[in-house]
C-alpha positions as a Markdown table, in Angstrom:
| # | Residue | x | y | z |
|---|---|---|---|---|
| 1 | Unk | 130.0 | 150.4 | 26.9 |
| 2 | Unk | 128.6 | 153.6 | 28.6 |
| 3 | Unk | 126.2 | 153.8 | 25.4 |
| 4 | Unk | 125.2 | 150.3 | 25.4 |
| 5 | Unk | 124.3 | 150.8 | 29.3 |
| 6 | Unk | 122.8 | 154.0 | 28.6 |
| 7 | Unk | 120.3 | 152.0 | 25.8 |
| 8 | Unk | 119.2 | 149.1 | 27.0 |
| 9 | Unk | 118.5 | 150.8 | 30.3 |
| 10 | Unk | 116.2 | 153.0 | 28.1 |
| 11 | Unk | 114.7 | 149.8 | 26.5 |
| 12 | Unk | 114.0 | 148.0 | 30.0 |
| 13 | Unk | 112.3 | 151.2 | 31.1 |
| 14 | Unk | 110.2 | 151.3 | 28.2 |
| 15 | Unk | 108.9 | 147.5 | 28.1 |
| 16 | Unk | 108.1 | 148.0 | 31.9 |
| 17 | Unk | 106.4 | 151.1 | 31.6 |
| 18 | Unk | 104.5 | 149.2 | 28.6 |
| 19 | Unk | 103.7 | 146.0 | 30.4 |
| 20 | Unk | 102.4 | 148.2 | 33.4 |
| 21 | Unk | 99.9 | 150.6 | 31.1 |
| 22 | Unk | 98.9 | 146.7 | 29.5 |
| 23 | Unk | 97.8 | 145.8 | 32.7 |
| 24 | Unk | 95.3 | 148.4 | 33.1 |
| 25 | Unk | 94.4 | 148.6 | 29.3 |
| 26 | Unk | 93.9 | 144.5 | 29.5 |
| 27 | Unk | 91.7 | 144.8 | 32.6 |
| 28 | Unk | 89.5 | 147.8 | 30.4 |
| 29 | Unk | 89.2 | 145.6 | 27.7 |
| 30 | Unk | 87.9 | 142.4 | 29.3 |
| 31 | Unk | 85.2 | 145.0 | 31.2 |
| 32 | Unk | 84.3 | 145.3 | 27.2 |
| 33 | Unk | 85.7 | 148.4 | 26.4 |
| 34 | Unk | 87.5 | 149.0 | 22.9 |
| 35 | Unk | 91.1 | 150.1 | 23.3 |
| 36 | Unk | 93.2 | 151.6 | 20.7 |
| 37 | Unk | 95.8 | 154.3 | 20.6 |
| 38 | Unk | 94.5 | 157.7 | 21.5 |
| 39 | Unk | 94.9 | 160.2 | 18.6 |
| 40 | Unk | 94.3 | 163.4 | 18.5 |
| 41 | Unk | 91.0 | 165.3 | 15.7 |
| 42 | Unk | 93.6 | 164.7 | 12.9 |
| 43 | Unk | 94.3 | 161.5 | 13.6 |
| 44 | Unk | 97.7 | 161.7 | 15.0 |
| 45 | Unk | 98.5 | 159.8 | 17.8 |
| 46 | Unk | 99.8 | 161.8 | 21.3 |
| 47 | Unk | 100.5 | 159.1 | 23.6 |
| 48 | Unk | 98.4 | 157.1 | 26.0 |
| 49 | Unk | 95.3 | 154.6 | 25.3 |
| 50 | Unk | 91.7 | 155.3 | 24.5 |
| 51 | Unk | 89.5 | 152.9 | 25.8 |
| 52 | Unk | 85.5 | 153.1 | 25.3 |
| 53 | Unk | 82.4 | 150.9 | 26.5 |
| 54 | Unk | 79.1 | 151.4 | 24.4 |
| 55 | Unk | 76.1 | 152.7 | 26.1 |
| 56 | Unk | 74.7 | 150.2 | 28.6 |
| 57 | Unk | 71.9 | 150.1 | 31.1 |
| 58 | Unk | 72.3 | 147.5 | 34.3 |
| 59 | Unk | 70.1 | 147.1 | 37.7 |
| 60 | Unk | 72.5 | 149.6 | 39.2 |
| 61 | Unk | 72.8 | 152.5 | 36.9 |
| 62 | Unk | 72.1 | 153.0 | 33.0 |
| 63 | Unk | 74.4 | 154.9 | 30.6 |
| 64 | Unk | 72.8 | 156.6 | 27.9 |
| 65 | Unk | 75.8 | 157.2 | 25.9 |
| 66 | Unk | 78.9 | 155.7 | 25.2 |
| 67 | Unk | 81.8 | 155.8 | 28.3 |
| 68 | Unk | 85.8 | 156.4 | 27.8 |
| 69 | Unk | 88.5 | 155.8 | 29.8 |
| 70 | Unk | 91.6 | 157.1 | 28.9 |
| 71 | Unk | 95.3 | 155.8 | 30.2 |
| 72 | Unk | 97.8 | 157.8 | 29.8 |
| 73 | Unk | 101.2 | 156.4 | 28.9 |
| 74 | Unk | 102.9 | 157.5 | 32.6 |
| 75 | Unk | 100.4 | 154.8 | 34.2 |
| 76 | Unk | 101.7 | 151.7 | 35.5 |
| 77 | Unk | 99.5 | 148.7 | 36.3 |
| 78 | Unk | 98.1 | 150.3 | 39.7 |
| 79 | Unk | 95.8 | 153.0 | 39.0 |
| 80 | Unk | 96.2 | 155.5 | 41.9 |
| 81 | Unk | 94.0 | 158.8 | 40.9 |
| 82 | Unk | 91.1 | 158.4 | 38.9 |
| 83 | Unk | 89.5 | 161.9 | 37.6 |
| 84 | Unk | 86.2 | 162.0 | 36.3 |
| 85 | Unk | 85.2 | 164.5 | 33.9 |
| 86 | Unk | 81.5 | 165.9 | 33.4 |
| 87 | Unk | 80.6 | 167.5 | 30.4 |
| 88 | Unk | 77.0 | 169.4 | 30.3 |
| 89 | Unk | 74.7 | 169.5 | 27.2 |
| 90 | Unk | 77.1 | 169.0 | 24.4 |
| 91 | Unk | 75.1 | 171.5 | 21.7 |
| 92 | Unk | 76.1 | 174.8 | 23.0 |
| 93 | Unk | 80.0 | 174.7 | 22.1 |
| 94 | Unk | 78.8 | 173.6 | 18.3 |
| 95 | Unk | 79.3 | 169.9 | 16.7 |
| 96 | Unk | 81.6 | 168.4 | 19.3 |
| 97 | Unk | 81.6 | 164.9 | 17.7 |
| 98 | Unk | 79.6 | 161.6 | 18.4 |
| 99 | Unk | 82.0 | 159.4 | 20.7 |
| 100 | Unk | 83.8 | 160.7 | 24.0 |
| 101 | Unk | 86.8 | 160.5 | 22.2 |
| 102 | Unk | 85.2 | 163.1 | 19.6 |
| 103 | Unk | 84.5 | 165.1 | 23.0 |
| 104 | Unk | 87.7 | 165.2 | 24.4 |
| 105 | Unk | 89.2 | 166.2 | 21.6 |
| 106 | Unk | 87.3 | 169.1 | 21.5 |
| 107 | Unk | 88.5 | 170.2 | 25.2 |
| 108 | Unk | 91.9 | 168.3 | 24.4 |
| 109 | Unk | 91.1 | 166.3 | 27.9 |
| 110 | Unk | 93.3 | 163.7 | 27.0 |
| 111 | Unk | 96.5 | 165.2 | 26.0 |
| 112 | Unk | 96.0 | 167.6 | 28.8 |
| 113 | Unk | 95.7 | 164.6 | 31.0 |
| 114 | Unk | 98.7 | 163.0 | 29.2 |
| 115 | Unk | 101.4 | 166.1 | 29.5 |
| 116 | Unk | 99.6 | 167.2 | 33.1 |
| 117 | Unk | 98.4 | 164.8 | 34.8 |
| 118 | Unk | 100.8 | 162.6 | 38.0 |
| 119 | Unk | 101.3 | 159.8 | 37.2 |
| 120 | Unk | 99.3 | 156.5 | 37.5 |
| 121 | Unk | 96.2 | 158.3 | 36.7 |
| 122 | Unk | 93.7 | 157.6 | 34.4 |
| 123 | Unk | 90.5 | 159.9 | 32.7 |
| 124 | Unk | 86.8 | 158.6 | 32.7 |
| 125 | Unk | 84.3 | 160.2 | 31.1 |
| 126 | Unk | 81.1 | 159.2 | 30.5 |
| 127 | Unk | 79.1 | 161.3 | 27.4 |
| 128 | Unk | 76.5 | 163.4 | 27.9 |
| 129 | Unk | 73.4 | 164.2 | 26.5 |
| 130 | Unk | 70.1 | 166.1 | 27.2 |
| 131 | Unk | 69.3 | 169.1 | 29.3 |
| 132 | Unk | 69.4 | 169.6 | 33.0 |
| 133 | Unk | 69.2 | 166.0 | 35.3 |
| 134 | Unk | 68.9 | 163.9 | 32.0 |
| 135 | Unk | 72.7 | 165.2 | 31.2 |
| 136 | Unk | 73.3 | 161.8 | 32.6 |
| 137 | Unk | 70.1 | 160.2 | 32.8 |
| 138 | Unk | 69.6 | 159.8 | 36.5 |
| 139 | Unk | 72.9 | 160.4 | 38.0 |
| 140 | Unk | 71.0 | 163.6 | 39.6 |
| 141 | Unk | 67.4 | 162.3 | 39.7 |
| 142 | Unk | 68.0 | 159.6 | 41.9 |
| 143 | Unk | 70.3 | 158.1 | 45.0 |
| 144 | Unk | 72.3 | 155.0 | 43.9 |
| 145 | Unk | 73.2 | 155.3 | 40.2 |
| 146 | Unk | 76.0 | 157.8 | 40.4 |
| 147 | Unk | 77.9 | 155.6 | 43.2 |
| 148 | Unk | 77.1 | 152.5 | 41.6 |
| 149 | Unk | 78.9 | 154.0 | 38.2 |
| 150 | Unk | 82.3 | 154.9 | 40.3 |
| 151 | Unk | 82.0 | 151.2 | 41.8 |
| 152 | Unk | 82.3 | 149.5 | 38.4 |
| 153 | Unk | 84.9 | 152.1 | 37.5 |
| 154 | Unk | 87.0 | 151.0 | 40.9 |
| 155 | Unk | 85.8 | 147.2 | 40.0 |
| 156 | Unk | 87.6 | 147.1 | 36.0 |
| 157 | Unk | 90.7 | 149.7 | 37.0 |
| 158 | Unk | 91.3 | 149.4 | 41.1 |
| 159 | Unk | 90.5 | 151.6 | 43.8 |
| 160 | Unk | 92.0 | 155.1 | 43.7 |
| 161 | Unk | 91.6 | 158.8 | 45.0 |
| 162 | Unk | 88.9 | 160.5 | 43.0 |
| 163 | Unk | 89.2 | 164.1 | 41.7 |
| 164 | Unk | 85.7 | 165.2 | 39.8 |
| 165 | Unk | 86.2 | 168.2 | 36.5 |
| 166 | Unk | 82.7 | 169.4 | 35.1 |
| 167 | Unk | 82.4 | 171.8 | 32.5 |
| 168 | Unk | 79.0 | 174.1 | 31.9 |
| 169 | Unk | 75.6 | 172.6 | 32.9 |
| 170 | Unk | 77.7 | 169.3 | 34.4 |
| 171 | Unk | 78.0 | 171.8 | 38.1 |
| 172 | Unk | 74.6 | 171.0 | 38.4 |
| 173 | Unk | 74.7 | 167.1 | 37.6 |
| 174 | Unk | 77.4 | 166.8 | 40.7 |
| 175 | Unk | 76.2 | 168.8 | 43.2 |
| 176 | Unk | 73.0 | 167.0 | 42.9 |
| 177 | Unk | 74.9 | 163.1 | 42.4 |
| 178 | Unk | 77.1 | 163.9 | 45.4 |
| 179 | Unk | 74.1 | 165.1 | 47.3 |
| 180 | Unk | 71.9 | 162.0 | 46.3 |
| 181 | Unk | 75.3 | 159.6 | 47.4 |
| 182 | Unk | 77.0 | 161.3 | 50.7 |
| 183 | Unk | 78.7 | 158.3 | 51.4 |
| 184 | Unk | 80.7 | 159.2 | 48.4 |
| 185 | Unk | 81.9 | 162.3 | 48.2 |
| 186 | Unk | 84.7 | 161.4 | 51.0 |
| 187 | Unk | 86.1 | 159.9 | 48.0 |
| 188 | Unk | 87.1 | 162.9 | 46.1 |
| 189 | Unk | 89.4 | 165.0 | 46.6 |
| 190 | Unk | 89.1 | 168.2 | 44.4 |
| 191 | Unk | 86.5 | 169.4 | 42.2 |
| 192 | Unk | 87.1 | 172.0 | 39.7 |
| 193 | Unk | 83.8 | 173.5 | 38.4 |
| 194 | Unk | 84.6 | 174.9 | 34.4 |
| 195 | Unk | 82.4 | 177.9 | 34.2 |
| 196 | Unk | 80.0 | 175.5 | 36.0 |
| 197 | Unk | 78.9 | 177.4 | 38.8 |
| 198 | Unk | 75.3 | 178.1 | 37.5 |
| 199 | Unk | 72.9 | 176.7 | 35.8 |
| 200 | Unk | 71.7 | 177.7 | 32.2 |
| 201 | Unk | 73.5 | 180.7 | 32.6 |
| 202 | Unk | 71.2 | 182.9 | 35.1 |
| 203 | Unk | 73.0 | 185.0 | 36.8 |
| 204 | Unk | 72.8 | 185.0 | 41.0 |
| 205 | Unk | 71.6 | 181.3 | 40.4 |
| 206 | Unk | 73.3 | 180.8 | 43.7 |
| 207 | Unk | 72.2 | 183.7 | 45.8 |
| 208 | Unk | 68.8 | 181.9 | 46.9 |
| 209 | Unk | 67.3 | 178.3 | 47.0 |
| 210 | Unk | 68.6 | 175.0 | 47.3 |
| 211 | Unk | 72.1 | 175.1 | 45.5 |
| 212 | Unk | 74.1 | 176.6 | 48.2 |
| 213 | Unk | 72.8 | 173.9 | 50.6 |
| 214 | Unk | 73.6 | 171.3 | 48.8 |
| 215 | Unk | 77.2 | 172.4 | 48.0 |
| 216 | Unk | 77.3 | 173.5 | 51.5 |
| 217 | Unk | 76.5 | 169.7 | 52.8 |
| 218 | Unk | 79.6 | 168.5 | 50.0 |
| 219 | Unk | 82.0 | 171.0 | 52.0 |
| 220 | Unk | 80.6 | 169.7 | 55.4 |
| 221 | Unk | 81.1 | 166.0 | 54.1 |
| 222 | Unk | 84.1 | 166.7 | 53.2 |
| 223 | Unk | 86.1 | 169.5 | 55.3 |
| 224 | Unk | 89.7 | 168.1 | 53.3 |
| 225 | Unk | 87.9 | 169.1 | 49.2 |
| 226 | Unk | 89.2 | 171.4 | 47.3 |
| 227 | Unk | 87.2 | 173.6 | 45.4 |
| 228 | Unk | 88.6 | 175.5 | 41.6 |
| 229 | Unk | 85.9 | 177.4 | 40.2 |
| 230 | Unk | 86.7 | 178.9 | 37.3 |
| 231 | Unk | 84.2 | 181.9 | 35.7 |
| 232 | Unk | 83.4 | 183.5 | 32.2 |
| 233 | Unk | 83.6 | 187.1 | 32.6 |
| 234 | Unk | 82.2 | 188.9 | 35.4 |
| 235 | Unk | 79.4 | 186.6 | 36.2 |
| 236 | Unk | 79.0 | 186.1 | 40.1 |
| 237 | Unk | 78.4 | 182.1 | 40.5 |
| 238 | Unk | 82.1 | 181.1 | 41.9 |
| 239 | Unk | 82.4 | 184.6 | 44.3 |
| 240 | Unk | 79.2 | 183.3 | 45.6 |
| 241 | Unk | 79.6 | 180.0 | 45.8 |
| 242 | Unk | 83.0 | 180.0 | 47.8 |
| 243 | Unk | 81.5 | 182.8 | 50.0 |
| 244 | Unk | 78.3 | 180.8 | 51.1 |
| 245 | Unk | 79.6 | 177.6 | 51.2 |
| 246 | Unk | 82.1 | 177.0 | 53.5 |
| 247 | Unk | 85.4 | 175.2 | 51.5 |
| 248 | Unk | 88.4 | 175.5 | 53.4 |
| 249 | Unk | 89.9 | 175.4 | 50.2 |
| 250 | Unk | 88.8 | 177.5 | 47.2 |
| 251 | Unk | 90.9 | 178.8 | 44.4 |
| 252 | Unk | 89.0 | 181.2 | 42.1 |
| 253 | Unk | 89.4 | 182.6 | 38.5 |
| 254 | Unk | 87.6 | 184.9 | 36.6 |
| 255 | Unk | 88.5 | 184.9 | 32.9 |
| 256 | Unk | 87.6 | 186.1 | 29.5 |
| 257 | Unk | 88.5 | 182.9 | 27.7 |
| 258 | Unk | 85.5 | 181.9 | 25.7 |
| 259 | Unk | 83.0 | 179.4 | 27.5 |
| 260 | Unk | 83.5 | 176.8 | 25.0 |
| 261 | Unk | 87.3 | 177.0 | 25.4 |
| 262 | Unk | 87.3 | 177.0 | 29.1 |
| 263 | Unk | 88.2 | 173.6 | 29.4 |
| 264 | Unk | 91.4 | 173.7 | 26.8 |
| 265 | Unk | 93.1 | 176.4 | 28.7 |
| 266 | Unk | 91.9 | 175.1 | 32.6 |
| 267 | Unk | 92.1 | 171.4 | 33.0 |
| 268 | Unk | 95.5 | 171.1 | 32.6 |
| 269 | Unk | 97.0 | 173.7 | 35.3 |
| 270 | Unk | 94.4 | 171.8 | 37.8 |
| 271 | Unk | 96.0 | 168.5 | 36.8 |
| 272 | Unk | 99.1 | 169.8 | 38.3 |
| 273 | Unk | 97.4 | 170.5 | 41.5 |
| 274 | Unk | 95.4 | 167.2 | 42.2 |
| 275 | Unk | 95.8 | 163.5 | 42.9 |
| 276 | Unk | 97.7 | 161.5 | 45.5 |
| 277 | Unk | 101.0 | 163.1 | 45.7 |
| 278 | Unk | 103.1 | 164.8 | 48.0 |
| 279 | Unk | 101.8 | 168.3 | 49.6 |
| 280 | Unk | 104.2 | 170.3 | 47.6 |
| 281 | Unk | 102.8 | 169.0 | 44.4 |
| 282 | Unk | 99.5 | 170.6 | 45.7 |
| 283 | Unk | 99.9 | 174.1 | 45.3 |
| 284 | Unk | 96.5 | 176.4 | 45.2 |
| 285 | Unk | 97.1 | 179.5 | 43.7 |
């Protein structure tokens, strides 16, 4: 009898937890995105729900590339943290594949947001492409665009606390988007900057001009952010940036892992450290 308790106690939990993910996979696909089961480069699945919307351009804002949002299995039907991943241009870590799930992959984003991650989260990324501001068209060039994206995000999946990942020439792209939309970046949360802090890889990028101000003005908007800045070798970006300015919070790494592979080994352990939960889930190293 214990057995029989024990198993369809296990079954109830596991049509819940399914009719729950639904919900937010349902809501995705009437937005018009395409949602099958995420798999990993060999085609083996890993748990969770891939969900992409083609390239589209609207009054608001205008995608050059294809969007994904990925729900990890541990979801229910109310999104609570949505983190938003930034990638910069895509050529210098080699063929990374033609659709964000192809991306991803790559980085291993989505398993690393399915084994990591709290739950009710879910991943959105939106692919890149270009050099510089056109990374994402004119999330950097312009005000507007950028907040309008995170509004139809919140309109398809809920509302939810925002954490922002960017990985390579994508530091650039948000520093500039939050700068462009201040009324945003009370939103966020954390950001974690993937060997990000600098631009095109010249060193002391940050020692003069306007980049300091403008992540200064993100840490004045936002005296409760968190800031991970992660750094390839001995290259000076995040020492500078959390010494000029002002976090409260700043955790920093310098590594040897390969710039390309950045993302594999750091995403997940910030996961852990993110998101709506209680403070002792948020511990900063």
């Amino acid at each position: 009898m214990d057995r029989l308790r024990y198993y369809l106690g296990a079954c109830l939990i596991s049509i819940f937890t399914h009719s729950a993910s639904a919900a937010v996979i349902d809501a995705l696909s009437q937005a018009s995105f395409t949602c099958l089961a995420a798999t990993d480069s060999s085609g083996a699945p890993f748990g969770g729900t891939m969900c992409t919307h083609e390239a589209m351009s609207t009054a608001a804002f205008t995608l050059d590339e294809a969007v994904a949002v990925y729900v990890p299995s541990t979801t229910s039907a109310v999104v609570r943290h949505i983190v938003l991943y930034l990638q910069g241009f895509r050529g210098v870590c080699g063929d990374t594949g033609t659709t964000p799930a192809d991306v991803m992959n790559v980085f291993d984003l989505a398993e690393q947001m399915q084994a990591e991650s709290l739950p009710d989260s879910v991943l959105v990324f939106p692919m890149s492409g270009g050099h510089d501001t056109t990374y994402y068209h004119d999330f950097a060039a312009s005000a507007g665009p950028f907040a309008e994206f995170m509004n139809w995000i919140e309109t398809v999946i809920g509302q939810g606390q925002w954490s922002l990942a960017g990985h390579s020439g994508a530091g650039d792209v948000i520093a500039k988007s939050l700068n462009l939309n201040p009324s945003i970046i009370a939103k966020f949360d954390a950001i974690e900057l993937l060997d990000a802090a600098y631009i095109h890889h010249v060193a002391g990028r940050f020692r003069a001009g306007p980049e300091v101000a403008l992540w200064r003005t993100i840490a004045e908007r936002n005296p409760s952010l968190t800031l991970s800045c992660i750094g390839n070798g001995t290259y000076s970006g995040c020492q500078i940036l959390a010494e000029q300015a002002g976090f409260a919070t700043v955790a920093l790494t310098e590594t040897h892992v390969d710039h390309c592979e950045i993302p594999n080994a750091y995403f997940g352990p910030w996961l852990h450290r993110i998101g709506p939960g209680d403070d002792e889930q948020r511990v900063w190293d």
